[in-house]
N, C-alpha and C positions, 0 to 999 in steps of 0.2 A: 474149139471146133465143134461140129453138130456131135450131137449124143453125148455132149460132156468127155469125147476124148481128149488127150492132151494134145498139143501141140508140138510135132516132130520136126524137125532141125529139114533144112528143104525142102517140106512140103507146101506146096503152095497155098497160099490162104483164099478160100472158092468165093467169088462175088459175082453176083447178078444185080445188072441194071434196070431200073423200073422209072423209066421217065417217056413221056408221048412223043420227045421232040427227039428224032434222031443225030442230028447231027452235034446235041449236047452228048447223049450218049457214046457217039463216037469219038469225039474227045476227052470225055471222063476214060475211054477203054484205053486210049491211046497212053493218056496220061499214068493210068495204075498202072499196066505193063511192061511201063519204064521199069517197075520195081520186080525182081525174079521175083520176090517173094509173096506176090498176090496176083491172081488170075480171075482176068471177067469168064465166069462160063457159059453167060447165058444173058441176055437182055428183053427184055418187055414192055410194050409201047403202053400197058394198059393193066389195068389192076388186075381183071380176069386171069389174065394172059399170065402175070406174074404166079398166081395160085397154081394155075395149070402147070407152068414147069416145075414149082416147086415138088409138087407131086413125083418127080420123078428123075429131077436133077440135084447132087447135093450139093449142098453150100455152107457156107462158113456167116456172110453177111450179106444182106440186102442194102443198097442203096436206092433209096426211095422217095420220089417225086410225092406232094400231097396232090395235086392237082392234075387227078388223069383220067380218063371217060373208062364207063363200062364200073369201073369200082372206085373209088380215090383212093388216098393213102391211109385216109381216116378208117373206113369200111375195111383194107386189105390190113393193118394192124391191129384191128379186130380178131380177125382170123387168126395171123400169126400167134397173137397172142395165146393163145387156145390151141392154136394146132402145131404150131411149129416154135413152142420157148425155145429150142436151145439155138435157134438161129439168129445172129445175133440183127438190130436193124437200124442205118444211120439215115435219117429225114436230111433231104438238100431241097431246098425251097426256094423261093420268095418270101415268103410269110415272115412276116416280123412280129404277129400281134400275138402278146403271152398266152390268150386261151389255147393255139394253136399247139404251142411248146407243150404246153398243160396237158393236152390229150394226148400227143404223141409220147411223152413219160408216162402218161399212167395208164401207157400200152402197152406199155416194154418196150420203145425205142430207148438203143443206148447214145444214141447219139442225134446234132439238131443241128446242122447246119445251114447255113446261108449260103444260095449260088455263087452270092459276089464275092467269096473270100477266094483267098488264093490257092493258088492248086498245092501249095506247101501244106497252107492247112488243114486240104481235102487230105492228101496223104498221110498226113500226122495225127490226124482226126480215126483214120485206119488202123493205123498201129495202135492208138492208144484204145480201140474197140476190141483189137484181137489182144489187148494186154487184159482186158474185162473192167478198162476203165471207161469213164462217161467222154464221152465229146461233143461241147456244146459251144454255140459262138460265141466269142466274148461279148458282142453286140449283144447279143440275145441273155446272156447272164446280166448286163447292164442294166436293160430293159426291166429285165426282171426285179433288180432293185430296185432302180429309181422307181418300177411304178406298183410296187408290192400291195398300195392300199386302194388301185384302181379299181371300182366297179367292172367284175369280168363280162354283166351283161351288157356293155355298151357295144354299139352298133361294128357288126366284125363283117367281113366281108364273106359276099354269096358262095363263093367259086366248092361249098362243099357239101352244095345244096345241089340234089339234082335238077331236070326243070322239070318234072313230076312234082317234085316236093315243093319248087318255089311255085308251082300251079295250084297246089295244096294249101301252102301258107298263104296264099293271097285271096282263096276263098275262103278260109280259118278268117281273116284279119276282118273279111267284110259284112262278120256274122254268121254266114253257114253251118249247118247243121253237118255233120258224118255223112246222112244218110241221103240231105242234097247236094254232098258234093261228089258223094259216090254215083249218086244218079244220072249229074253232069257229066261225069267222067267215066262211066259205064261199068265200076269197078265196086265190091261191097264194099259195107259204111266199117265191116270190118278192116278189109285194108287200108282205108283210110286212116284208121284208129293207128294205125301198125307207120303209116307214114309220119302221122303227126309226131309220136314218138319219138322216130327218128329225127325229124325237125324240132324236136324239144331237145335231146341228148345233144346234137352237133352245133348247135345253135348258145347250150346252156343255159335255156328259158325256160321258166313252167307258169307265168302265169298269162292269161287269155292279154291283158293288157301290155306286158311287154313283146309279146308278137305282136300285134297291131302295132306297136310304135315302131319296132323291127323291120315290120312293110310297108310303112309310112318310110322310115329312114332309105330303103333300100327302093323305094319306085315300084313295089310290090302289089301296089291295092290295083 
């Protein structure tokens, strides 16, 4: 439980929902409250939105969307990671592609699941979180083998880019300078500098050529 206390016989184990689509949320609530032994206390359409309760609801573990406006899951396991370790956090996605897994582990998610797996193994995936084991798909552990020797810079999908930053990256890709594309966009060439970053880190690029192929790949230029 939070603060490293131990886990007492009846008490409920606190979860907060953090997905944009409501009515998935409402099923996932539906579904864990089958079990006395774990309680949604709180849900979040938006990464902000999740910060904000955090502040001042407690909880046990987060379940977490990557893909949600205002913050993603990438940006808001940032945070956790730094501000809230002993909370524990289980990623349900879409995403299949390993860089994604990659960043959510070595943010302290304990867990990676897949939307489409079964509500069995949504729940079992729970308990083996609150036992302080890992819970990962078995699809996604596969993945990981068969393709252990995959080039991780090949072409991944936008959905964790904001459109500021893929408006960034597609004047990066066409040549621009920091300080014409701050001008364009009415912002200093310092926060440009500060975005491109951010479009290096989530992206896992660093050099000027594989961005450009990046927004060649993705319709970006």
């Amino acid at each position: 439980m939070q603060n490293g206390s131990l886990i007492v016989i009846g008490t409920p184990y606190r979860i907060i929902l953090a997905d944009d689509h409501s009515m998935l949320r409402d099923g996932i609530k539906v579904l864990i409250e089958t079990k006395p032994q774990f309680k949604v206390v709180a849900e979040a359409a938006n990464g902000q939105e999740l910060l904000d309760l955090l502040k001042k609801i407690p909880c046990d573990l987060v379940i977490l969307d990557l893909n949600m406006p205002i913050l993603n899951g990438i940006e808001v396991l940032d945070v956790m990671h730094a501000e809230y370790p002993k909370i524990a956090v289980m990623v349900l996605t879409t995403h299949k592609e390993k860089l994604f897994l990659k960043r959510a582990l070595q943010r302290g998610a304990m867990g990676y699941l897949l939307k489409e797996e079964t509500y069995d193994k949504l729940l079992s995936a729970i308990s083996d979180i609150r036992q302080g084991k890992k819970a990962i798909s078995s699809e996604m552990t596969t993945y990981i083998i068969n393709n252990y020797t995959t080039d991780l810079s090949s072409p991944l999908s936008t959905d964790l880019l904001t459109p500021r930053e893929k408006e960034i990256l597609s004047y990066t890709a066409n040549g621009l300078t920091s300080k014409e594309i701050g001008e364009r966009l009415d912002i200093s060439s310092r926060t440009v500098e500060a975005h491109r970053a951010n479009i290096r880190e989530k992206l896992d690029i660093e050099t000027m050529s594989d961005l450009v192929k990046y927004a060649l790949d993705h319709n970006l230029m």
